[in-house]
PDB file with SEQRES, HELIX, SHEET and CRYST1 records, atoms N, CA, C and O in Angstrom:
SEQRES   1 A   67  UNK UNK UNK UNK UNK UNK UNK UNK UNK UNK UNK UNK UNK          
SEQRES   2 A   67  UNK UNK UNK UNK UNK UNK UNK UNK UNK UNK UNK UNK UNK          
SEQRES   3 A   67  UNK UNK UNK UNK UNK UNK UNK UNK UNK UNK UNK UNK UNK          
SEQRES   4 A   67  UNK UNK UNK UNK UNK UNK UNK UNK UNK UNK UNK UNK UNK          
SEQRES   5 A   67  UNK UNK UNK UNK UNK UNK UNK UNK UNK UNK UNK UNK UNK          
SEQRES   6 A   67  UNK UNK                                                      
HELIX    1 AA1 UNK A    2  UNK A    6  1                                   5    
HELIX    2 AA2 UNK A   52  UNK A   65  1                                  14    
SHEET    1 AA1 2 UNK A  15  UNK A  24  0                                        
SHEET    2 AA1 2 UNK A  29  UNK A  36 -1                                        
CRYST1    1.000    1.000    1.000  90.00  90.00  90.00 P 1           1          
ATOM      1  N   UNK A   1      70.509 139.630 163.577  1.00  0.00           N  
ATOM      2  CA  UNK A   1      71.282 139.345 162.388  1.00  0.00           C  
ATOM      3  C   UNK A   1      71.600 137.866 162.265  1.00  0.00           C  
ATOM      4  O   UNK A   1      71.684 137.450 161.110  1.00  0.00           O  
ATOM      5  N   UNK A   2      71.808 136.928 163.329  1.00  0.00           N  
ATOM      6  CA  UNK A   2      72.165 135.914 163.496  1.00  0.00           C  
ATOM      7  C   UNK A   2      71.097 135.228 162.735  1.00  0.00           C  
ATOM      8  O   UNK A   2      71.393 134.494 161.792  1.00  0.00           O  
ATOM      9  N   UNK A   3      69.965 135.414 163.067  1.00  0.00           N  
ATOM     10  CA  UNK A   3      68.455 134.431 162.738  1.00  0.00           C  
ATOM     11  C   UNK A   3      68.835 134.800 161.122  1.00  0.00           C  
ATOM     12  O   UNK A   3      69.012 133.933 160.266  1.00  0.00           O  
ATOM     13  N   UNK A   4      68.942 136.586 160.827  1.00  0.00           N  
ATOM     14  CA  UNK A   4      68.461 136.245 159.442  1.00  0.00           C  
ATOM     15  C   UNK A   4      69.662 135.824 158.561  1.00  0.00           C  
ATOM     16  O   UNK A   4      69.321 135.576 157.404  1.00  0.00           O  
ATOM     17  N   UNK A   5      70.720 135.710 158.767  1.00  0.00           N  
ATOM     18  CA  UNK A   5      72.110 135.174 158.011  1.00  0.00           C  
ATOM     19  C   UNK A   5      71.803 133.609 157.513  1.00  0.00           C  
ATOM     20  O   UNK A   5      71.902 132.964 156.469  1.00  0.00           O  
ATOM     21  N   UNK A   6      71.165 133.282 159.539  1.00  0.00           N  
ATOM     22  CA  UNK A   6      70.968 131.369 159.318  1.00  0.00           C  
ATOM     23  C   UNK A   6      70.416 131.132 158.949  1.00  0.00           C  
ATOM     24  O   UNK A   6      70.405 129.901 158.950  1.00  0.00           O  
ATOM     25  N   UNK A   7      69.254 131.759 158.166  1.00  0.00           N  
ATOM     26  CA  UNK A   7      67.939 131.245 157.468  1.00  0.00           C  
ATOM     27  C   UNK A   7      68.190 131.716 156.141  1.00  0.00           C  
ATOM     28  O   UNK A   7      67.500 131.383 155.178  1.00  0.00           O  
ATOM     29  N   UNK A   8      69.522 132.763 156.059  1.00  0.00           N  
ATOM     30  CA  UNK A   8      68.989 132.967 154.705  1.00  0.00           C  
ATOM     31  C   UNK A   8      69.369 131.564 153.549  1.00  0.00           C  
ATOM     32  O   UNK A   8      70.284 130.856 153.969  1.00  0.00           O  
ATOM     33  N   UNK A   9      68.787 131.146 152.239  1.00  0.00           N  
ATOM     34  CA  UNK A   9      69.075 129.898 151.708  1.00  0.00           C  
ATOM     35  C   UNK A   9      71.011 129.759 151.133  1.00  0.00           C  
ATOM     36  O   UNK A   9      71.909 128.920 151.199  1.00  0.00           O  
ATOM     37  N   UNK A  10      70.753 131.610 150.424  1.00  0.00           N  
ATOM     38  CA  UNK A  10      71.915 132.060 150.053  1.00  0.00           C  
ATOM     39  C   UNK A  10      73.197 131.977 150.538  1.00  0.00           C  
ATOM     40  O   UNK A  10      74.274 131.587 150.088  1.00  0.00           O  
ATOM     41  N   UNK A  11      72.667 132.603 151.930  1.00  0.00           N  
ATOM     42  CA  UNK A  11      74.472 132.373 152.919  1.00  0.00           C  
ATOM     43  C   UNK A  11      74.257 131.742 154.418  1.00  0.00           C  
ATOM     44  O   UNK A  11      74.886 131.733 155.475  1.00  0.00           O  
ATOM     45  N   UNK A  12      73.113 131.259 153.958  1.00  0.00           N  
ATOM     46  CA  UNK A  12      73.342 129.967 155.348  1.00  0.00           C  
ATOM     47  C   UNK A  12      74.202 129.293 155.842  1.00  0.00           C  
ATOM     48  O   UNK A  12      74.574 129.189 157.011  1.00  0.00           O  
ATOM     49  N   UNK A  13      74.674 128.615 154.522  1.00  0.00           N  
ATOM     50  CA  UNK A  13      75.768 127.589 155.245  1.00  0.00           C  
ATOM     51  C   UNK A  13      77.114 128.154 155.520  1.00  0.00           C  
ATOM     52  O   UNK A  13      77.961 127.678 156.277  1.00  0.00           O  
ATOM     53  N   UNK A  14      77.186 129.096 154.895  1.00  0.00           N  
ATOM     54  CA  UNK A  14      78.633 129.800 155.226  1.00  0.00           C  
ATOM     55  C   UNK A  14      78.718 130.626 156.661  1.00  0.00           C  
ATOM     56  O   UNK A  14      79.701 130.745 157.392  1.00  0.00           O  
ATOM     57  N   UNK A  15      77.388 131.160 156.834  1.00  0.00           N  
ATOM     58  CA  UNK A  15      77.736 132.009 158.305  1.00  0.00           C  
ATOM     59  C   UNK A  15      77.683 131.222 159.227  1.00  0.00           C  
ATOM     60  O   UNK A  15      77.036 130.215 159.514  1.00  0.00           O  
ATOM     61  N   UNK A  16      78.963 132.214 159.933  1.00  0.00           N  
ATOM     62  CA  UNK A  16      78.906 131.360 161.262  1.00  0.00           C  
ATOM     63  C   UNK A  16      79.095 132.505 162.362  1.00  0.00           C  
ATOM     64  O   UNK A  16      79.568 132.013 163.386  1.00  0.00           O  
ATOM     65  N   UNK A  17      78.847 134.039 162.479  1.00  0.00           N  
ATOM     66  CA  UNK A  17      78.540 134.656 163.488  1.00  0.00           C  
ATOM     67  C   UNK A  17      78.565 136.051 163.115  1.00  0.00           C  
ATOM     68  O   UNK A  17      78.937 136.531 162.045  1.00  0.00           O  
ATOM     69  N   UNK A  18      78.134 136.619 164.109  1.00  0.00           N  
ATOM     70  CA  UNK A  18      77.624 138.381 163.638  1.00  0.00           C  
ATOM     71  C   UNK A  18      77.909 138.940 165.801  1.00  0.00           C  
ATOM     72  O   UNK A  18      77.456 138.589 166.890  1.00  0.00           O  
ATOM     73  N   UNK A  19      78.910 139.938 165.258  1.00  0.00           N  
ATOM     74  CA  UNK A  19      78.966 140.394 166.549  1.00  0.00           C  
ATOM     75  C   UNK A  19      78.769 141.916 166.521  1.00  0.00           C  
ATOM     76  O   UNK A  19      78.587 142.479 165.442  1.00  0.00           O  
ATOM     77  N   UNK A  20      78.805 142.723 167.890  1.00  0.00           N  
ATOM     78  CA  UNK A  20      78.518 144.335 167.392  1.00  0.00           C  
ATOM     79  C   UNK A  20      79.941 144.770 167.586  1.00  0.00           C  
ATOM     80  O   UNK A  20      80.625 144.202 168.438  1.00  0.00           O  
ATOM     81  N   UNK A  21      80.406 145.688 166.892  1.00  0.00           N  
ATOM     82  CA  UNK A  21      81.781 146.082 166.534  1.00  0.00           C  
ATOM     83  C   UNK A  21      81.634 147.933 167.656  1.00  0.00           C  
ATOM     84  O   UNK A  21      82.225 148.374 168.642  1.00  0.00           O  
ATOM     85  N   UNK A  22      80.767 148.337 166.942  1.00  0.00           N  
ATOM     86  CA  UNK A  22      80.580 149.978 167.423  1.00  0.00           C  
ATOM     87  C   UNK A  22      79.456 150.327 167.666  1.00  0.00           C  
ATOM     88  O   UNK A  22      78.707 150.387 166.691  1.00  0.00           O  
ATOM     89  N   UNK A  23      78.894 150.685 169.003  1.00  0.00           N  
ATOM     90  CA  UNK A  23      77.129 151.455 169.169  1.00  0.00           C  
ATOM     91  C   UNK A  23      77.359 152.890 169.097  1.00  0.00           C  
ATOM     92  O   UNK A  23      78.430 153.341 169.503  1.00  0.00           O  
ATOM     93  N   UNK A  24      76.489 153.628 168.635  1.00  0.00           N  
ATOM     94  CA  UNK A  24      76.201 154.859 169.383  1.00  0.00           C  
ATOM     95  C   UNK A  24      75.196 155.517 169.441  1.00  0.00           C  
ATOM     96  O   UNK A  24      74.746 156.092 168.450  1.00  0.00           O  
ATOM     97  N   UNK A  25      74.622 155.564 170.661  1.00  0.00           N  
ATOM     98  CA  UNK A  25      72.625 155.835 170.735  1.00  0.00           C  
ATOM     99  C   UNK A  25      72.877 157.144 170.146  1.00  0.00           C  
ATOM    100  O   UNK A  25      72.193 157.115 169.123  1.00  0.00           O  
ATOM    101  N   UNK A  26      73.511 158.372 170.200  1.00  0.00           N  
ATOM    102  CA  UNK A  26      73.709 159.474 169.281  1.00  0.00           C  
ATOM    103  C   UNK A  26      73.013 159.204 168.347  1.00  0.00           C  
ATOM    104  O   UNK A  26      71.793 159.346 168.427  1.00  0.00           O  
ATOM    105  N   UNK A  27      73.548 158.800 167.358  1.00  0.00           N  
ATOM    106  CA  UNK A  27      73.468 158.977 165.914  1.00  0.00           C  
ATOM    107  C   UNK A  27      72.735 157.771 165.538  1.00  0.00           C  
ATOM    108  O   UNK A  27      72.835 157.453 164.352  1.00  0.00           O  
ATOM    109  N   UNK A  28      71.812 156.818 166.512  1.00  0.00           N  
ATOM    110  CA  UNK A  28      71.698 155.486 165.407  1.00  0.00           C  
ATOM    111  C   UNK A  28      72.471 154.470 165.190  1.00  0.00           C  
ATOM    112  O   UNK A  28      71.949 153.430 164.789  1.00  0.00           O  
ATOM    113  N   UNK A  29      73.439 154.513 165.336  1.00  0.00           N  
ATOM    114  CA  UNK A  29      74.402 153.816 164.526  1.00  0.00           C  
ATOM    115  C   UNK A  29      74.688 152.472 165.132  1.00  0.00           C  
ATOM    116  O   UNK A  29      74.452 152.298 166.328  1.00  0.00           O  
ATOM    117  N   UNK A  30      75.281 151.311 164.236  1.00  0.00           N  
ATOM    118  CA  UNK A  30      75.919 150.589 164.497  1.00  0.00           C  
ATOM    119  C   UNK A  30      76.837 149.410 163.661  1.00  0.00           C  
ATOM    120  O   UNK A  30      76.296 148.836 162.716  1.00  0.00           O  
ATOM    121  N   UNK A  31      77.931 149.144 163.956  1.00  0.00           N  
ATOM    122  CA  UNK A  31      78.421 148.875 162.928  1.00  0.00           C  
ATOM    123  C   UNK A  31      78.571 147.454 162.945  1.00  0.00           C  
ATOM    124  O   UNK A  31      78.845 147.652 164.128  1.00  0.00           O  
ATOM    125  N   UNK A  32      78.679 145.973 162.772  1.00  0.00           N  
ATOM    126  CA  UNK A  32      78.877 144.816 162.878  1.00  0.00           C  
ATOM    127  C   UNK A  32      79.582 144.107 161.817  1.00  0.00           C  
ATOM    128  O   UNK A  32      79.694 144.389 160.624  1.00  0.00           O  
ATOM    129  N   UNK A  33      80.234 142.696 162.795  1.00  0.00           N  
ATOM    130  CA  UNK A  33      81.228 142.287 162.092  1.00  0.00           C  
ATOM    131  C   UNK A  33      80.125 141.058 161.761  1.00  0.00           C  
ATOM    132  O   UNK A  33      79.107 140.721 162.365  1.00  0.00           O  
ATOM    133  N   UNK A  34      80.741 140.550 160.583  1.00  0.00           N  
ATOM    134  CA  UNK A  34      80.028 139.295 160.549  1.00  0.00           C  
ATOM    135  C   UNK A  34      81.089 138.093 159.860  1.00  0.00           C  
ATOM    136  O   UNK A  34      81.817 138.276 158.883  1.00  0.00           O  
ATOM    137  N   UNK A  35      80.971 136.977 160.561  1.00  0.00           N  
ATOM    138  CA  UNK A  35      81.968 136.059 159.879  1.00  0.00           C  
ATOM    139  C   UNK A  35      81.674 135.038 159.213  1.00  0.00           C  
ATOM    140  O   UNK A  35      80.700 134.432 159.660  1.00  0.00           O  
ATOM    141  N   UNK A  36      82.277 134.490 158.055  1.00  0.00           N  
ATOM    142  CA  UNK A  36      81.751 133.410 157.364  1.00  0.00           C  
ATOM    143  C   UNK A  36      82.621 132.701 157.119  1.00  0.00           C  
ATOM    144  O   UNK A  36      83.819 132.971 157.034  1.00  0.00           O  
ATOM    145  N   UNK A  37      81.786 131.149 156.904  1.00  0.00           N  
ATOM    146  CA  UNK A  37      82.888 130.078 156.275  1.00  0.00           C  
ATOM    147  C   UNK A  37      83.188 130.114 154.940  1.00  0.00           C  
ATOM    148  O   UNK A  37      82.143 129.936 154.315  1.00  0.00           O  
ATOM    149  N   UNK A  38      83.931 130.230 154.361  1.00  0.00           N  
ATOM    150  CA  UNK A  38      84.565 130.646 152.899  1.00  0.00           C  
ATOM    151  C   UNK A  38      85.097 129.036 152.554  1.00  0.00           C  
ATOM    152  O   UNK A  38      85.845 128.372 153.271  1.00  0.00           O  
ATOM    153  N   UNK A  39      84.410 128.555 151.079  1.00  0.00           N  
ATOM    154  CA  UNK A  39      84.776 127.232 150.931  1.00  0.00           C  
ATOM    155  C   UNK A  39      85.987 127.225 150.329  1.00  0.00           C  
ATOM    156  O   UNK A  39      86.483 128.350 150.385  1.00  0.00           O  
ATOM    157  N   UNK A  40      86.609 126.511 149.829  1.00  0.00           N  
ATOM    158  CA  UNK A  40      88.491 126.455 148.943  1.00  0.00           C  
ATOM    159  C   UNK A  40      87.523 127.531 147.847  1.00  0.00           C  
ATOM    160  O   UNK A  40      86.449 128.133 147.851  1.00  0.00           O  
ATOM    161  N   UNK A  41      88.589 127.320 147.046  1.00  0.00           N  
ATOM    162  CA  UNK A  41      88.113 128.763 145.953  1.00  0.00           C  
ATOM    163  C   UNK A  41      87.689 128.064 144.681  1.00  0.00           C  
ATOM    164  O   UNK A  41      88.183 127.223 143.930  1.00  0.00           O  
ATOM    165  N   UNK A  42      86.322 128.912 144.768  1.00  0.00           N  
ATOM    166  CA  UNK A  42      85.382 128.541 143.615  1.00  0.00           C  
ATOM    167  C   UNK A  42      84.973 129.431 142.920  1.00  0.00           C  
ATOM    168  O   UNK A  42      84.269 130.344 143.351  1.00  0.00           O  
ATOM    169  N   UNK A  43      85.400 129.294 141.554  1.00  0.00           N  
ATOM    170  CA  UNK A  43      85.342 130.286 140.471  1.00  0.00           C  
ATOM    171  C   UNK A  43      84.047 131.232 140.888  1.00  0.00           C  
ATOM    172  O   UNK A  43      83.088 130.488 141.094  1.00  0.00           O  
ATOM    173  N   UNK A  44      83.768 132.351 141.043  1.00  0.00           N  
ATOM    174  CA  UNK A  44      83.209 133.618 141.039  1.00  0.00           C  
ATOM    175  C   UNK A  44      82.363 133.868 142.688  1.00  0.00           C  
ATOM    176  O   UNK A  44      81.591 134.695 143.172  1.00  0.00           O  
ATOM    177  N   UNK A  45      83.056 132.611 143.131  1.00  0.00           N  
ATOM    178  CA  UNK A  45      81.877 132.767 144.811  1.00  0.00           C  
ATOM    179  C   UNK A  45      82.536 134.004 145.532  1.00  0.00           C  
ATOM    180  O   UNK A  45      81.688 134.641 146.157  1.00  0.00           O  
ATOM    181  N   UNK A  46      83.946 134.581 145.631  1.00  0.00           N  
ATOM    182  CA  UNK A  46      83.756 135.656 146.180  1.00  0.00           C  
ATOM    183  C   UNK A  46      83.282 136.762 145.722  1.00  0.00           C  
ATOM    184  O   UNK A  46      82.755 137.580 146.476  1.00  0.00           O  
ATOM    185  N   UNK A  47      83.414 136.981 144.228  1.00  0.00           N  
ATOM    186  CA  UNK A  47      82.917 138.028 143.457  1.00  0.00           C  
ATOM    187  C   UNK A  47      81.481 138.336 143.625  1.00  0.00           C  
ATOM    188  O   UNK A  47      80.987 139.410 143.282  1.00  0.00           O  
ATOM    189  N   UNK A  48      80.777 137.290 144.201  1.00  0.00           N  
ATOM    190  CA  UNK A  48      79.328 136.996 143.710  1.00  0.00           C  
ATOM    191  C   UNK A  48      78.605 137.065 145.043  1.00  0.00           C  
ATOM    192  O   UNK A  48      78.202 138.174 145.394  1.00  0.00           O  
ATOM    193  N   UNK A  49      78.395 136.041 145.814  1.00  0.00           N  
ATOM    194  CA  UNK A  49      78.208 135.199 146.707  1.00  0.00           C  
ATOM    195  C   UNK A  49      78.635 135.850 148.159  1.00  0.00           C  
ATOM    196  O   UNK A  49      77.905 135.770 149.147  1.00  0.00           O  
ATOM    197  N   UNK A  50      79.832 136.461 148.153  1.00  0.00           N  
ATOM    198  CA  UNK A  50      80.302 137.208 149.122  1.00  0.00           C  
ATOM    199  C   UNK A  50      80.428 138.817 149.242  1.00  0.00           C  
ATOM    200  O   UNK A  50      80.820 139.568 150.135  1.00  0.00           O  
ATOM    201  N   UNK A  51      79.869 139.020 147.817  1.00  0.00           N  
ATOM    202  CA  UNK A  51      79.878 140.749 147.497  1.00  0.00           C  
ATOM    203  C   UNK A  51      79.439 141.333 148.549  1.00  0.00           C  
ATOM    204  O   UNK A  51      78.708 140.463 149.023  1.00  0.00           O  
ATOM    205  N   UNK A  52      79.386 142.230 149.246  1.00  0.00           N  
ATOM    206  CA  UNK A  52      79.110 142.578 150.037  1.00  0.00           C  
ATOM    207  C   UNK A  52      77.781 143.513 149.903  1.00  0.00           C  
ATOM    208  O   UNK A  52      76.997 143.781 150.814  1.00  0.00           O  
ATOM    209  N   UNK A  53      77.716 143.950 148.529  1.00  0.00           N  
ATOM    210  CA  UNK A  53      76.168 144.923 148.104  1.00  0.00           C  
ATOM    211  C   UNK A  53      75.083 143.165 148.258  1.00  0.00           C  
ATOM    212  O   UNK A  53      73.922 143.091 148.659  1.00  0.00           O  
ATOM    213  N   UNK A  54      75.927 142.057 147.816  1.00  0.00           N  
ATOM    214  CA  UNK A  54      75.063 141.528 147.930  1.00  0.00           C  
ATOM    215  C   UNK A  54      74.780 140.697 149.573  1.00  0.00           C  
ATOM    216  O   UNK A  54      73.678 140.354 150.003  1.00  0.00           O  
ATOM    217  N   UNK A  55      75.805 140.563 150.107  1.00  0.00           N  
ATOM    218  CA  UNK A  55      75.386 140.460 151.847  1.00  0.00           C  
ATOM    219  C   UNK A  55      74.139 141.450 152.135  1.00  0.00           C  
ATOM    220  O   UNK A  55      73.046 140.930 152.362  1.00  0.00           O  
ATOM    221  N   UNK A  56      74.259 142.820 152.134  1.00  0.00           N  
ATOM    222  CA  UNK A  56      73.761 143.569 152.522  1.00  0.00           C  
ATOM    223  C   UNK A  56      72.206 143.554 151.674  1.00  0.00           C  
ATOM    224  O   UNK A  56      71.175 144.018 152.161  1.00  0.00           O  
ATOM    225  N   UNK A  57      72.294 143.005 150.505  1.00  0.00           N  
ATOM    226  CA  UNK A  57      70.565 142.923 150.087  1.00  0.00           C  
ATOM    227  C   UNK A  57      69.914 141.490 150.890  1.00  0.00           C  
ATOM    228  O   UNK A  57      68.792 141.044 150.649  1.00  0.00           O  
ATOM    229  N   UNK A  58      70.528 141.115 151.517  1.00  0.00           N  
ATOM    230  CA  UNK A  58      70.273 139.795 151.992  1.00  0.00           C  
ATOM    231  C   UNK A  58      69.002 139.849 153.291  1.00  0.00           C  
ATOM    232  O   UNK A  58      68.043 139.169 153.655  1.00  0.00           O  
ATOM    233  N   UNK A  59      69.828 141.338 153.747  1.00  0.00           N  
ATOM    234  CA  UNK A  59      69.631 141.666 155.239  1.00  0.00           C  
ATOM    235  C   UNK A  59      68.223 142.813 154.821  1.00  0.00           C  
ATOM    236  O   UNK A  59      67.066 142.637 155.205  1.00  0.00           O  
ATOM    237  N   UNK A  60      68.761 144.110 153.854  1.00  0.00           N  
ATOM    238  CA  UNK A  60      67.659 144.317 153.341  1.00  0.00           C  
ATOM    239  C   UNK A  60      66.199 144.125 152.793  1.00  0.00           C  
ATOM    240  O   UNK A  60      65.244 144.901 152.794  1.00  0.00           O  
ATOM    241  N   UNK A  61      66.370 142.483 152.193  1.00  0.00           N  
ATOM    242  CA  UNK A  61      64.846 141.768 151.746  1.00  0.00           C  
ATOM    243  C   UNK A  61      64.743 141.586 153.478  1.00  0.00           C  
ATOM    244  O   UNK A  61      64.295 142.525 154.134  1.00  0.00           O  
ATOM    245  N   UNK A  62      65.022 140.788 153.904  1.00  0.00           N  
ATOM    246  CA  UNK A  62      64.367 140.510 155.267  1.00  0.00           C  
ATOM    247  C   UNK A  62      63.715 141.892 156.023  1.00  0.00           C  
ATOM    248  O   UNK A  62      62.689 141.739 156.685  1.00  0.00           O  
ATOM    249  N   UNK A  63      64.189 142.930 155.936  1.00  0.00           N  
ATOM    250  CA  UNK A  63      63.797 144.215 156.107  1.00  0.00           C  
ATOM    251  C   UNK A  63      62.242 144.334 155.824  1.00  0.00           C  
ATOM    252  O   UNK A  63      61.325 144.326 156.645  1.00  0.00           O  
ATOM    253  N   UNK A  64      62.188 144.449 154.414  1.00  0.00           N  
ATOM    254  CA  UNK A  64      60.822 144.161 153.682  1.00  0.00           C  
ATOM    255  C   UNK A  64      60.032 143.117 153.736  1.00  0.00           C  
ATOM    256  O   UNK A  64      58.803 143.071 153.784  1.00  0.00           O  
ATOM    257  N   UNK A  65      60.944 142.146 153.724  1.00  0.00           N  
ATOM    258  CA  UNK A  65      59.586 140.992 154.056  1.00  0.00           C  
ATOM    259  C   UNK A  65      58.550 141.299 155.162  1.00  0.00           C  
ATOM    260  O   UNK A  65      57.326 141.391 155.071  1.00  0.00           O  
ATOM    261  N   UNK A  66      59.446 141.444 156.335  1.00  0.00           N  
ATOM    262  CA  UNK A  66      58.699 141.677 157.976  1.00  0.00           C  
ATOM    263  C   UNK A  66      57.976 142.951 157.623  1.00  0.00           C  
ATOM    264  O   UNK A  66      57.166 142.964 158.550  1.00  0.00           O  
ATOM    265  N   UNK A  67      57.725 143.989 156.943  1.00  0.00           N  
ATOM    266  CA  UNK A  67      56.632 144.660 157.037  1.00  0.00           C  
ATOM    267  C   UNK A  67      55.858 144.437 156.239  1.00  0.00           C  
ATOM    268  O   UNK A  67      54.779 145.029 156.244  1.00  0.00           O  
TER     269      UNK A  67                                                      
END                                                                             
């Protein structure tokens, strides 16, 4: 997660770490925290920029790219 946060162009400069929160070989699962630098407040960057559907398509394209 680390590689693809720091490379991504989108939220590069803001991340600054990804740790694992919860495993469980059971089920798959795992849950992670990830932290970012948040600049003073700029009209729509958390709405937008920090959405979290859109974190998560971030991680998703990289998904697809690699196959």
């Amino acid at each position: 997660l680390t590689d693809v946060y720091c490379s991504s162009p989108a939220l590069g400069r803001y991340f600054r770490s990804a740790q694992v929160v919860y495993f469980s070989n059971e089920s798959s699962t795992v849950f992670y925290q990830l932290e970012f630098s948040v600049p003073p407040s700029t009209e729509g960057f958390m709405e937008n920029t920090m959405n979290p559907d859109f974190i998560k398509n971030v991680l998703r394209q990289n998904i697809y790219d690699e196959d």
